[in-house]
C-alpha positions in Angstrom: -44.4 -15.4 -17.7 -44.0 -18.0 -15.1 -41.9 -17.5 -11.8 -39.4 -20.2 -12.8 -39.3 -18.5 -15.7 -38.5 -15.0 -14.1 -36.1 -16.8 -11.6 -34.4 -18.3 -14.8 -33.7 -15.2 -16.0 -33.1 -12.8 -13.0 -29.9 -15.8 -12.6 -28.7 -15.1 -15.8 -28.4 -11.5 -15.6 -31.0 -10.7 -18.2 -33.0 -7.5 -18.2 -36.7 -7.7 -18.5 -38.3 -5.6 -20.4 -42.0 -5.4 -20.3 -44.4 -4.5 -23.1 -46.7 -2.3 -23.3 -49.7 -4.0 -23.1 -52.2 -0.9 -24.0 -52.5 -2.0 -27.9 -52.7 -4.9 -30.0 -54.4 -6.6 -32.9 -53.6 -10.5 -31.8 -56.3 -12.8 -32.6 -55.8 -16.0 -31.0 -58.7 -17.2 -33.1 -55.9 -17.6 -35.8 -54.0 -20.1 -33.9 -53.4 -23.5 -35.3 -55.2 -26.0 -34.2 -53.9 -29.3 -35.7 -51.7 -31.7 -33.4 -48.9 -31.3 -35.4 -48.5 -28.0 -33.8 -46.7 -27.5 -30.4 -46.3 -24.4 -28.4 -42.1 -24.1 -27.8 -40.5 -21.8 -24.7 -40.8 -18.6 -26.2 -37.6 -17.2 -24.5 -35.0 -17.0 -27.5 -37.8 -15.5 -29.2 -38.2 -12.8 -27.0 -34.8 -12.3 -26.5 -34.3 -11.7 -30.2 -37.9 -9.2 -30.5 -36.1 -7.1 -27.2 -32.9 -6.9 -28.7 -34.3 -5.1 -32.2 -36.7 -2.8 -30.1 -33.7 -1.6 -28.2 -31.4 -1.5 -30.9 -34.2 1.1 -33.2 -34.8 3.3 -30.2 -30.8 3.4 -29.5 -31.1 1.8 -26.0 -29.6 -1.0 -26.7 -25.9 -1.9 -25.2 -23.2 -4.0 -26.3 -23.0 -7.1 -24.0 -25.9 -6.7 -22.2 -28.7 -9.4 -22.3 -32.4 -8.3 -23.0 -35.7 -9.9 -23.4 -39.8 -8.5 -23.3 -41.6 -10.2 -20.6 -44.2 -11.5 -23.1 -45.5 -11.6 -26.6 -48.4 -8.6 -27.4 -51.8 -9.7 -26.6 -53.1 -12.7 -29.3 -49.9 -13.7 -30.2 -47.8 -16.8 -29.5 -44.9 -18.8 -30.5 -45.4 -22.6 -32.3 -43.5 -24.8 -34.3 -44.1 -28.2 -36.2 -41.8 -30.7 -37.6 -40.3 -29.9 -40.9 -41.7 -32.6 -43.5 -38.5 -33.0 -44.7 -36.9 -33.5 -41.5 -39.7 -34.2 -38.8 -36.7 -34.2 -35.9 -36.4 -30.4 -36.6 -39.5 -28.2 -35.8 -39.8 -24.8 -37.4 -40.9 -21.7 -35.2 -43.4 -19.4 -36.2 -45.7 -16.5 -34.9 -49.5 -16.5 -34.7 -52.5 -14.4 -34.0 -52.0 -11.6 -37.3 -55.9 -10.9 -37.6 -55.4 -11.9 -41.7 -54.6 -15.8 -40.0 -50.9 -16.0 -41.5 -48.1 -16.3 -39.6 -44.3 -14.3 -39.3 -41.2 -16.9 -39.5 -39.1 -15.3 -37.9 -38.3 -12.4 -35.1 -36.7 -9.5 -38.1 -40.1 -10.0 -39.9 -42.3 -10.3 -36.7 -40.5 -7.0 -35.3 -41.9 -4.3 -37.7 -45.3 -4.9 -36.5 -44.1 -5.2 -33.0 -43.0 -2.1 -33.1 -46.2 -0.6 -34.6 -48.0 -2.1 -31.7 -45.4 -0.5 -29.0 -46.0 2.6 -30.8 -49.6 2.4 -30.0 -50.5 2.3 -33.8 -50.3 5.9 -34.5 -48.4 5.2 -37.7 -49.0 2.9 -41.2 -47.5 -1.1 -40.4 -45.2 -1.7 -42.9 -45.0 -5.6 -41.9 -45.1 -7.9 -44.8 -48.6 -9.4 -43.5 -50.5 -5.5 -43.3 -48.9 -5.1 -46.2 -50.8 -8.0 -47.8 -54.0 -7.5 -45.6 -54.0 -3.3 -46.9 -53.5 -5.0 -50.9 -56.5 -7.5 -50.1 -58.7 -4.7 -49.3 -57.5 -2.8 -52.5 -58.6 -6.0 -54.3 -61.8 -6.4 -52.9 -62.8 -2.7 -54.0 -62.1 -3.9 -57.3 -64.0 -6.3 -57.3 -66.8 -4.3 -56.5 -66.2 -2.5 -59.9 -66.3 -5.5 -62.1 -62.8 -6.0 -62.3 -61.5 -9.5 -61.5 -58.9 -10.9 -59.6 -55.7 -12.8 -60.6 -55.7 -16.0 -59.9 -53.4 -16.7 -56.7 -49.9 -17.6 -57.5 -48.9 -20.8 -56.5 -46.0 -20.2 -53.4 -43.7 -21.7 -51.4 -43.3 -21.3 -47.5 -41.5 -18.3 -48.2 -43.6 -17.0 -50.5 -41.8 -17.3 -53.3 -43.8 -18.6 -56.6 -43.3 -22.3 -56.3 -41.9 -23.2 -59.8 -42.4 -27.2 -59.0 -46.1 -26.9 -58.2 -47.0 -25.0 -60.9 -44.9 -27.2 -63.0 -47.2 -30.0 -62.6 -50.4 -28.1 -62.8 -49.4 -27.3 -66.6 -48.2 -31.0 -66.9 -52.0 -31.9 -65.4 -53.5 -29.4 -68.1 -51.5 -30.3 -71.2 -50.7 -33.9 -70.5 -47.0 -33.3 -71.2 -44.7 -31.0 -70.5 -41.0 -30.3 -70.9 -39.4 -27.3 -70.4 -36.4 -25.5 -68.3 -36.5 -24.7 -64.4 -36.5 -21.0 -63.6 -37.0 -18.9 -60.8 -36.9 -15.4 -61.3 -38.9 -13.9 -58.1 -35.9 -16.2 -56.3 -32.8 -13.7 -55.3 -31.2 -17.1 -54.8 -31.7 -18.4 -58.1 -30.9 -15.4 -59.6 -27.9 -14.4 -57.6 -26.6 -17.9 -58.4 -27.0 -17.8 -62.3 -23.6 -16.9 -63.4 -21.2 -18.0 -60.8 -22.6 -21.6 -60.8 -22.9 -22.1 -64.4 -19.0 -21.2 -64.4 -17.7 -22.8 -61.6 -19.8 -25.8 -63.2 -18.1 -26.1 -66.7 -14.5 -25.5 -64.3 -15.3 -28.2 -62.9 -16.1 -30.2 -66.4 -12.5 -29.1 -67.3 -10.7 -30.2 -63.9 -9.1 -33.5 -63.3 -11.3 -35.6 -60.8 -8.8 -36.1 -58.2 -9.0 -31.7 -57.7 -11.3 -31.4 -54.2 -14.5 -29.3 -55.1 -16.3 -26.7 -53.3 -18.6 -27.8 -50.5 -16.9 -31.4 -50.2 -15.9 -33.1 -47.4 -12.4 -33.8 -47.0 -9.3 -35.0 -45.0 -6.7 -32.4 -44.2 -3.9 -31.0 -41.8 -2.9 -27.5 -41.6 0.4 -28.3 -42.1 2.3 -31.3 -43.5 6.5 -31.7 -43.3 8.5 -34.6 -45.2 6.6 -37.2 -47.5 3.9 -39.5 -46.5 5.1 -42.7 -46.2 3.9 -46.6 -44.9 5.8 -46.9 -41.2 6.1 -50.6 -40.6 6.9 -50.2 -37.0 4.0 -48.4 -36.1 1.7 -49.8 -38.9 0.9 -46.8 -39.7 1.0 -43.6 -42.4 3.4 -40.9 -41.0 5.4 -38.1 -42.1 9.0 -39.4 -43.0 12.0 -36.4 -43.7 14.5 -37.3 -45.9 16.6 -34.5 -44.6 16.5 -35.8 -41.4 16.5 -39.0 -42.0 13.9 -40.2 -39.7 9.6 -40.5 -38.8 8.0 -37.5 -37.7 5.3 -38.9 -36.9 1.6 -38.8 -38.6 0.1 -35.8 -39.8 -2.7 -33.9 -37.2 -5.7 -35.6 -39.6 -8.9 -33.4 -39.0 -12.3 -33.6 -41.3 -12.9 -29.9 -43.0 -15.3 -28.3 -45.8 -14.1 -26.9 -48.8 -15.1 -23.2 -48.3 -12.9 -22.0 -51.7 -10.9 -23.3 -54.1 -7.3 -22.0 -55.8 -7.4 -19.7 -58.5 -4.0 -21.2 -59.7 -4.5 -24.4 -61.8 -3.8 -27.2 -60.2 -1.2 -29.7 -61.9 -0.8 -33.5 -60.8 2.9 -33.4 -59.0 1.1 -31.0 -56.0 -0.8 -34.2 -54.6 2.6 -34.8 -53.2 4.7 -32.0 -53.3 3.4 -28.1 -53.8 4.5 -26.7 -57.5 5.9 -23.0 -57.6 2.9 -21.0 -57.3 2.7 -17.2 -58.4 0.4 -16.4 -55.3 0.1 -16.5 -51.7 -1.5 -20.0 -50.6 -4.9 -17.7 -50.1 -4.9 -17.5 -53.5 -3.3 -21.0 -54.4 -4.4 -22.8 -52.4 -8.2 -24.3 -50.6 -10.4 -22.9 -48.0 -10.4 -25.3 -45.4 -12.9 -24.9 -42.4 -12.9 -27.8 -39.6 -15.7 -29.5 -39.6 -18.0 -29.2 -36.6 -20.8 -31.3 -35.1 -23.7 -31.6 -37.4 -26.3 -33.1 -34.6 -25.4 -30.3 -32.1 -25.5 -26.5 -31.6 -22.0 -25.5 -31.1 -20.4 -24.8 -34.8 -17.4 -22.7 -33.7 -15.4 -25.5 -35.3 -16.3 -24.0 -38.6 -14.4 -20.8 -37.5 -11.0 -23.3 -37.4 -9.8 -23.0 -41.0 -7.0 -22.3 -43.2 -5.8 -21.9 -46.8 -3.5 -25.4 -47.2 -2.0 -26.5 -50.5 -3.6 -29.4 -51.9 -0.4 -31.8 -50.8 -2.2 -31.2 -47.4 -6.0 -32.5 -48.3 -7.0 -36.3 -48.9 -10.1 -37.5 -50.1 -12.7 -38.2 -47.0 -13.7 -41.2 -48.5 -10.1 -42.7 -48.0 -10.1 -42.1 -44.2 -9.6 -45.4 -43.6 -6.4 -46.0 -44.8 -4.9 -42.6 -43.7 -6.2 -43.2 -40.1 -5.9 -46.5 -39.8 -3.4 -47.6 -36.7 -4.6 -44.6 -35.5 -6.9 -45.4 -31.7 -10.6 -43.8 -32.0 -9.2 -41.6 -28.7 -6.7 -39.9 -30.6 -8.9 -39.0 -33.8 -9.7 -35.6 -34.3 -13.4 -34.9 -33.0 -14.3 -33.3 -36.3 -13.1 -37.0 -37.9 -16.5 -38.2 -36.4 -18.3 -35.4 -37.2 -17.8 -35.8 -40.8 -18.4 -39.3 -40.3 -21.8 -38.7 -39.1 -23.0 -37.1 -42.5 -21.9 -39.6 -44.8 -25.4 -41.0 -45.4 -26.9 -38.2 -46.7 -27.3 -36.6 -49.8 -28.6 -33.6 -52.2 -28.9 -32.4 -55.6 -27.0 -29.3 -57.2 -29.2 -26.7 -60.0 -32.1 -28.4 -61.0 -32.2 -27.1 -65.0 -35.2 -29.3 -66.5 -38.9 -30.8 -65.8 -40.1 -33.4 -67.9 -43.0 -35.7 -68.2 -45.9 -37.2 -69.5 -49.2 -37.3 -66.8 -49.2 -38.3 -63.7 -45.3 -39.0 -63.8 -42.4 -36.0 -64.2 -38.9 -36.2 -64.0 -36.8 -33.3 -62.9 -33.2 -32.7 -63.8 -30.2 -31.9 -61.9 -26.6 -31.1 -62.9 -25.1 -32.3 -60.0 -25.5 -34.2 -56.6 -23.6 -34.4 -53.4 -23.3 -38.0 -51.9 -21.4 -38.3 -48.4 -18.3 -36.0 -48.9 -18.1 -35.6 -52.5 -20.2 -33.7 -55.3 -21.1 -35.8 -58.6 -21.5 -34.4 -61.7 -22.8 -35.1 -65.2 -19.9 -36.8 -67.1 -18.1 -37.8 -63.9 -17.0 -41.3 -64.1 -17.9 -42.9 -60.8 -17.5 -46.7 -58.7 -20.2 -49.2 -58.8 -20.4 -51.2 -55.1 -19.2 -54.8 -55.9 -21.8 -57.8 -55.8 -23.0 -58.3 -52.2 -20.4 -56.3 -50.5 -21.2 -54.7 -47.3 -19.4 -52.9 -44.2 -19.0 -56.5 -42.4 -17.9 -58.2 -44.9 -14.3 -59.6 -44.4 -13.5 -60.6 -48.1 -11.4 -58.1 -50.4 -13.5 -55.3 -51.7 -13.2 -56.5 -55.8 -14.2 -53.2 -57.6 -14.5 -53.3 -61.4 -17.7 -51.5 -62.9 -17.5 -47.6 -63.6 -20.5 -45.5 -64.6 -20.0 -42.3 -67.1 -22.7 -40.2 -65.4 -25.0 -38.8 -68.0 -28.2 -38.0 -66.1 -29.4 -37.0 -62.1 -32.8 -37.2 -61.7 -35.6 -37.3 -59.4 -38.6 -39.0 -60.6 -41.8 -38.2 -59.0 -44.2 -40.9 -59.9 -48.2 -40.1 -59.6 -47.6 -36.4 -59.7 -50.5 -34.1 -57.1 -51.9 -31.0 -58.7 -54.2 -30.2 -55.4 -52.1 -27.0 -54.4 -54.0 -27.7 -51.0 -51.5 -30.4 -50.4 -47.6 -30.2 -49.6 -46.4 -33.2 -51.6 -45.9 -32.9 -55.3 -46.1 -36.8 -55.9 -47.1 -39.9 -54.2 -43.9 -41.5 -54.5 -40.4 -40.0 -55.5 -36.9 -41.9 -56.3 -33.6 -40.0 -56.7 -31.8 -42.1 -60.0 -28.0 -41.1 -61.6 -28.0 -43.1 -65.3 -25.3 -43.7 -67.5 -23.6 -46.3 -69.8 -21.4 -48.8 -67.6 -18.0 -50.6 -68.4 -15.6 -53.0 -66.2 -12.4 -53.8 -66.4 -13.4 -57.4 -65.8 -13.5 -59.8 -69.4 -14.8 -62.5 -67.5 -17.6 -60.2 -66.1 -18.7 -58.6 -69.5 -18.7 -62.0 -71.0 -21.4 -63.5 -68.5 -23.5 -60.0 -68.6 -23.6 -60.2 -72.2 -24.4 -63.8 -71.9 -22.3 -65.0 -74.8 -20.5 -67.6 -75.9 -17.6 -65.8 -77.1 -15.2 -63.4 -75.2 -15.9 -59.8 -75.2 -13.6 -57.5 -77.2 -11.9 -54.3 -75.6 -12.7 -51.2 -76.3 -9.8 -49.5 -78.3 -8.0 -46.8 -77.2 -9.7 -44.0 -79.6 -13.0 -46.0 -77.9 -11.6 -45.4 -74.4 -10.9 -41.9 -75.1 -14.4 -41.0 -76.3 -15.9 -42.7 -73.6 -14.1 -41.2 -70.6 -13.5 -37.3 -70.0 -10.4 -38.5 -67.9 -6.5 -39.0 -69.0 -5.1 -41.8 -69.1 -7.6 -43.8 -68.6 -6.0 -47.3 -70.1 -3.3 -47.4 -68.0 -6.3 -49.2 -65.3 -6.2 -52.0 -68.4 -8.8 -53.2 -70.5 -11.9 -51.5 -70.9 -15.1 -53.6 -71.6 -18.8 -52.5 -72.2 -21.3 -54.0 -69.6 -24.0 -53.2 -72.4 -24.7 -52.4 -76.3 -23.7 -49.0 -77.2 -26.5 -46.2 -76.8 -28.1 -48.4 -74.0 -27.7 -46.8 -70.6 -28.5 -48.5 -66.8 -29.8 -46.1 -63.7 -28.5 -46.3 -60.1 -29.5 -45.1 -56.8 -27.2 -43.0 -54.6 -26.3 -46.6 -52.5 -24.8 -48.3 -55.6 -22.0 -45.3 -55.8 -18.6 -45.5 -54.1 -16.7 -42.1 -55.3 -15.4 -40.9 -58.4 -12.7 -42.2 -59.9 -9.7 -41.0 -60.3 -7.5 -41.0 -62.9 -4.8 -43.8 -63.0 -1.6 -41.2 -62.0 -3.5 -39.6 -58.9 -4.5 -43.0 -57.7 -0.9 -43.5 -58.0 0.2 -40.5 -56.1 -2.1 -40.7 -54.0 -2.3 -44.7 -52.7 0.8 -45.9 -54.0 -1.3 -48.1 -56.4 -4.1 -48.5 -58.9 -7.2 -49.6 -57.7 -10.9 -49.1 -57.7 -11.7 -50.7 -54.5 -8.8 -49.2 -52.0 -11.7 -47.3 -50.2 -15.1 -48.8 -51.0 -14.8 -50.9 -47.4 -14.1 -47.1 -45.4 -17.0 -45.6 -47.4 -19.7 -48.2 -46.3 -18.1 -48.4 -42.9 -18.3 -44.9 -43.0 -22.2 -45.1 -44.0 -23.3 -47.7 -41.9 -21.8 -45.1 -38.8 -23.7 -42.3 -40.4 -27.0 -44.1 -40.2 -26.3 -45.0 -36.4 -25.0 -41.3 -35.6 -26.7 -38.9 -37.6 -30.0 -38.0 -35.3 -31.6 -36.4 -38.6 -32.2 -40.1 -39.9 -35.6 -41.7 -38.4 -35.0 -44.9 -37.4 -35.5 -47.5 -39.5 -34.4 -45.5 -42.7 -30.9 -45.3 -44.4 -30.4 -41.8 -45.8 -31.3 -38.6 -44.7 -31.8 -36.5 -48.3 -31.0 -32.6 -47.0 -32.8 -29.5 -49.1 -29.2 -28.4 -49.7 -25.5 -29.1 -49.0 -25.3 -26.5 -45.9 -28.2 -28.5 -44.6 -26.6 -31.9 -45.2 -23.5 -30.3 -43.3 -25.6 -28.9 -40.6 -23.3 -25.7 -40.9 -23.9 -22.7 -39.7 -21.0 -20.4 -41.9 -19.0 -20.8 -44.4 -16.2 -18.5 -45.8 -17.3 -16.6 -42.8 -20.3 -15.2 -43.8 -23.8 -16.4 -42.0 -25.6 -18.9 -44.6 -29.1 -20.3 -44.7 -32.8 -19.9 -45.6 -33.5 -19.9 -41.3 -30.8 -17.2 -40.9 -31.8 -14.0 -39.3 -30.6 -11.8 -42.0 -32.4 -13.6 -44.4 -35.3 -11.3 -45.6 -37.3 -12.9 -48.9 -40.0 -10.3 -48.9 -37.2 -7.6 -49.5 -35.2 -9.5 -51.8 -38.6 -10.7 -53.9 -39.6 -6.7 -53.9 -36.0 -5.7 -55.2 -36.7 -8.2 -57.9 -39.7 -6.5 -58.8 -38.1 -3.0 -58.6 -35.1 -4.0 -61.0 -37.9 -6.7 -63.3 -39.5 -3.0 -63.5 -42.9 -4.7 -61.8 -42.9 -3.0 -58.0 -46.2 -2.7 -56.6 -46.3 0.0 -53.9 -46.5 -2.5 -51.3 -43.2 -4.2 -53.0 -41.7 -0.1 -52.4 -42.5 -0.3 -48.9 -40.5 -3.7 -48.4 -37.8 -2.2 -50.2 -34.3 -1.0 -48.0 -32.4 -2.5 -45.5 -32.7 -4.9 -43.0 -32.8 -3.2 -39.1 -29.5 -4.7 -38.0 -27.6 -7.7 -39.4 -27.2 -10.2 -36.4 -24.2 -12.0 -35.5 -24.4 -16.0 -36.2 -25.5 -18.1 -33.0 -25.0 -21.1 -34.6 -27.8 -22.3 -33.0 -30.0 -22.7 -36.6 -28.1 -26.1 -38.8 -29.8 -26.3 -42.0 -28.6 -23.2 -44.2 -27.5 -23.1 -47.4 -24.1 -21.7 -49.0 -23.8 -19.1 -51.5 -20.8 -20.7 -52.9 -22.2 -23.8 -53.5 -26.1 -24.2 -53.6 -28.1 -22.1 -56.3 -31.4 -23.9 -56.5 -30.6 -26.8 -53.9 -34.0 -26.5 -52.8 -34.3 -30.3 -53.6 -35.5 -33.4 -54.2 -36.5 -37.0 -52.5 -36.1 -40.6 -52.8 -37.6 -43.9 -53.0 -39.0 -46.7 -55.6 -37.7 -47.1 -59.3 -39.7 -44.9 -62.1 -39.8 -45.2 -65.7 -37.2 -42.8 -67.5 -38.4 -40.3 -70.0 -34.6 -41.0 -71.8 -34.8 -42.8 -75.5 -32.3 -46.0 -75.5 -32.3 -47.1 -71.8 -31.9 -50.4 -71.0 -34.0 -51.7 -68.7 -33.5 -54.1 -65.9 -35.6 -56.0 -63.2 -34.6 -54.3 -60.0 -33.4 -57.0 -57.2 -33.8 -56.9 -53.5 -30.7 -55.2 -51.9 -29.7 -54.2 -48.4 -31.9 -51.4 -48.3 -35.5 -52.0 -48.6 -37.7 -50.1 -50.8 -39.8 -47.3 -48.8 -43.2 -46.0 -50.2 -43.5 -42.2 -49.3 -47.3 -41.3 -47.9 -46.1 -38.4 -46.2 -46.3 -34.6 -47.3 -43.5 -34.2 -49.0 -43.4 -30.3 -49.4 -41.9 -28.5 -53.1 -39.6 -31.1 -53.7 -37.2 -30.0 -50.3 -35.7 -32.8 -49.1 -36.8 -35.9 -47.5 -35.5 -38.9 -44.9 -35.6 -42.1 -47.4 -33.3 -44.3 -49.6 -34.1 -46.0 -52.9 -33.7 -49.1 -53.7 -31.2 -49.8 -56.3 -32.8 -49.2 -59.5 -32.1 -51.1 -62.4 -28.4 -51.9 -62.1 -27.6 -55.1 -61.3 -24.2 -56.5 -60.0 -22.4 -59.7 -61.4 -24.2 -62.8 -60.0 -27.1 -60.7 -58.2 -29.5 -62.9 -60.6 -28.3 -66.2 -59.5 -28.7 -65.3 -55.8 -32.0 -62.9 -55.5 -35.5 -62.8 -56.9 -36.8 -60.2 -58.9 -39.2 -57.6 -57.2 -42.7 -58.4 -57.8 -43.8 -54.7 -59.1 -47.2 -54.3 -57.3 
């Protein structure tokens, strides 16, 4: 340890601890030695390591700060950027003599301990563990026996489901079959509670807010909203008083839980007798913090608020609007910030036919809202973008019936990280406008379009009520569908009486300006998107959010209290398949830490069973029968070829182009990609 370093902490009150330095196994011969990898300040680290040694041999004191003056002999901190993110760097520990490393300080610590005990007794660290099983195998070997072949993992060590995916689809030439993961506690764990709060959903009205969304709220909302002319401005207006109270305390939150009253229509404006206590019927709201920086105790600002009290994000514009950037809410920005990013929800299905695969999703988060399968969502008008001046004209609608990412040139070398050479993110569905004159020049005939009727309109939407938005017209032959990237989406829409409640008036297009605004902020703001690209594509929602909680609870695949190897031997113990390595992983974890809020990409048991997602880029061919295909045009983003690692389909930094969509007029005005 440096003197600066001893200085630094002898300032801060921090009590040194040193090691004993008699005993260790490191083997800095095991150190990486590619550029990628860096060698960090190793003083959280050690912080963490002192704070479990004292805490096991009951030294340790509440509010006292500890840390061991250095790692054991042969062992040192590195990190490397995250492929999926190369602004973050992961942190792990080398010099094990088998030449793996720990990633993280509660997995490290078993086999620090066995070193500070001098090695009198058995390690039971994960990595002995597999080093003592090696040496069992070996023996074997000697006898004729022969080895299994050597399952295909992730970088937790769980059985990568996706890799091995496309070395059958190498080996048979197709392949289509359902996603599982059962050696993953959070695939399992998820199973049931997704799959219901998924068909909820299917059976909810649009307008409802959804867990893990982004919204616009105030803990506490007196009188009606109403349009104050003298302030140009929305306020709070009391009829029994007769006179403006002023505008609500606007603040950006997360939906942590939702009511388990039903929701009816009237309690956008005005909250319907409920049988429960608002924690019951009403929605988790926790205030959004900053998702670039360290400091998440926003998150810990929340309350349970009737839904007369939350506002879809996407419509900040018009609820803040008179409103000076000084007097906004910090966490208004904040939630700003991630609207350029996206990620998919339960992957359920891998298809394809060598070297191309598509894999299925149920659902996918886009800025502050979720989209799912049957959702009926906005189309971006032709050539509209955050400058423009001109009245946002929004008339297409897409009935979502697939979310895909399409991984085109699939790679079965397991010695690489990326699955494919290129991937693009797609959401496909049959399209209708409510413009005649629109249909009529897509269709390219002579004579004008005819409606759909209304038995037509209800088969074709989920929603209620959808005629009251007028004529409905098909933008292509029945059974045909179109794809779109995540750019060409707006929102959902809403049925006709909550656009109503909610705006006063029925329209498509009353928030599509705030939403690119809103994006084009995002891809200035959020430091997690390189420069040069559009959309940052996050493993899972939590990581999107950057949060650190939610509901209260610590969430994340970095947290502390995460511990894979024991949750993957339970598995084993309860599949009835426990190896006696898997026994010795099995129990509890030393201590459960308290949340520093200093890791940002976790993931959220409430919302995020198999998020562990997907990228983006170029347009694919679909394995759907019936699709109607399209030249893709040049839009505002560019297309991006991926020649990065891209590891087990998680995440990625790149948009897509548009796909095969194309907007009234975009002929007349743009070429057609030349497909090279």
């Amino acid at each position: 340890m440096s003197d600066d370093q001893e200085s630094q902490f002898t300032d801060e009150d921090i009590i040194v601890i040193p090691i004993d330095r008699s005993f260790s196994d490191g083997d800095p011969s095991t150190w990486p030695k590619e550029p990628r990898y860096g060698m960090p300040d190793d003083s959280t680290y050690r912080e963490k390591v002192a704070k479990l040694w004292l805490q096991k041999t009951g030294a340790y004191e509440e509010g006292m700060n500890y840390i061991i003056d250095r790692l054991p002999e042969g062992y040192a901190l590195f990190d490397r950027p995250r492929l999926s993110n190369p602004e973050v760097r992961d942190k792990f520990v080398w010099g094990h003599p088998c030449g793996q490393f720990y990633y993280s300080s509660v997995q490290f610590f078993p086999h620090f301990y066995y070193l500070m005990t001098g090695g009198t007794s058995k390690c039971l660290c994960n990595l002995c563990v597999k080093m003592s099983e090696k040496k069992k195998v070996g023996h074997l070997l000697q006898r004729g026996r022969k080895p299994r072949p050597r399952p295909v993992v992730d970088s937790e060590g769980t059985p990568d489901v996706y890799r091995m995916a496309i070395q059958k689809l190498k080996e048979y030439g197709t392949l289509d079959e359902k996603i599982t993961e059962p050696s993953s506690m959070d695939w399992r764990a998820e199973r049931k509670r997704l799959s219901e709060y998924l068909t909820m959903l299917n059976l909810q009205a649009s307008y409802i807010p959804r867990a893990g969304e982004i919204v616009l709220w105030t803990p506490s909302l007196e009188g009606e909203l109403s349009w104050n002319y003298d302030e140009g401005r929305i306020e709070m207006y009391s009829q029994s008083k007769n006179r403006w109270l002023g505008p609500p305390e606007w603040r950006a939150g997360v939906i942590g839980q939702v009511p388990e009253e039903d929701i009816v229509l009237q309690d956008l404006v005005e909250t319907t007798k409920k049988k429960r206590e608002v924690n019951y019927s009403g929605f988790r709201v926790e205030t959004f913090p900053n998702p670039n920086g360290t400091d998440k105790s926003y998150s810990l600002q929340y309350k349970y608020v009737h839904l007369r009290c939350i506002k879809p994000f996407n419509a900040w514009e018009l609820f803040l609007q008179g409103t000076a950037r000084e007097a906004l809410h910090p966490s208004i920005e904040n939630a700003l910030t991630i609207m350029s990013s996206f990620s998919f929800l339960d992957k359920y299905r891998f298809r394809g036919t060598w070297p191309n695969a598509t894999v299925y999703s149920r659902g996918i988060f886009i800025g502050a809202e979720l989209l799912l399968i049957g959702d009926a969502v906005r189309l971006k008008p032709t050539g509209y973008a955050a400058k423009s001046h001109q009245k946002a004209e929004v008339t297409d609608i897409m009935v979502i019936e697939s979310i895909r990412l399409e991984l085109t040139s699939c790679v079965d070398d397991p010695q690489l990280e990326q699955l494919a050479e290129r991937y693009a993110a797609r959401i496909q569905g049959p399209t209708y406008t409510t413009s005649r004159r629109r249909a009529q020049a897509v269709s390219k005939s002579t004579s004008p379009p005819e409606p759909l009727t209304h038995d037509e309109v209800i088969q074709e939407f989920q929603y209620v009520g959808m005629s009251m938005y007028g004529n409905w017209y098909r933008l292509n032959p029945p059974g045909t569908k179109v794809e779109v990237s995540q750019d060409m989406i707006v929102g959902r829409c809403y049925e006709p009486d909550s656009m109503a409640l909610l705006f006063g008036r029925i329209s498509f297009g009353l928030d599509v300006h705030g939403v690119l605004v809103a994006r084009e902020y995002s891809r200035r703001a959020d430091e997690r998107i390189p420069k040069g690209k559009r959309w940052f594509w996050g493993d899972f929602r939590t990581q999107t959010l950057a949060i650190d909680t939610l509901n209260g609870q610590d969430v994340g695949h970095y947290s502390e209290s995460r511990d894979v190897g024991m949750w993957r031997a339970n598995l084993k113990v309860i599949d009835g398949k426990a190896s006696v390595g898997d026994l010795s992983d099995v129990g509890r974890l030393l201590t459960k830490p308290k949340s520093t809020f200093h890791e940002l990409h976790k993931t959220s048991t409430l919302v995020s069973s198999g998020l562990d997602t997907v990228d983006v880029s170029n347009p694919v061919s679909s394995a759907e029968d019936h699709e109607q295909k399209y030249e893709p045009e040049e839009s505002e983003s560019e297309e991006d070829d991926f020649s990065i690692p891209l590891p087990y389909i998680r995440g990625g930094t790149e948009e897509t182009e548009l796909g095969d969509y194309v907007p009234e007029n975009e002929r007349k005005t743009k070429k057609a990609k030349t497909k090279k």
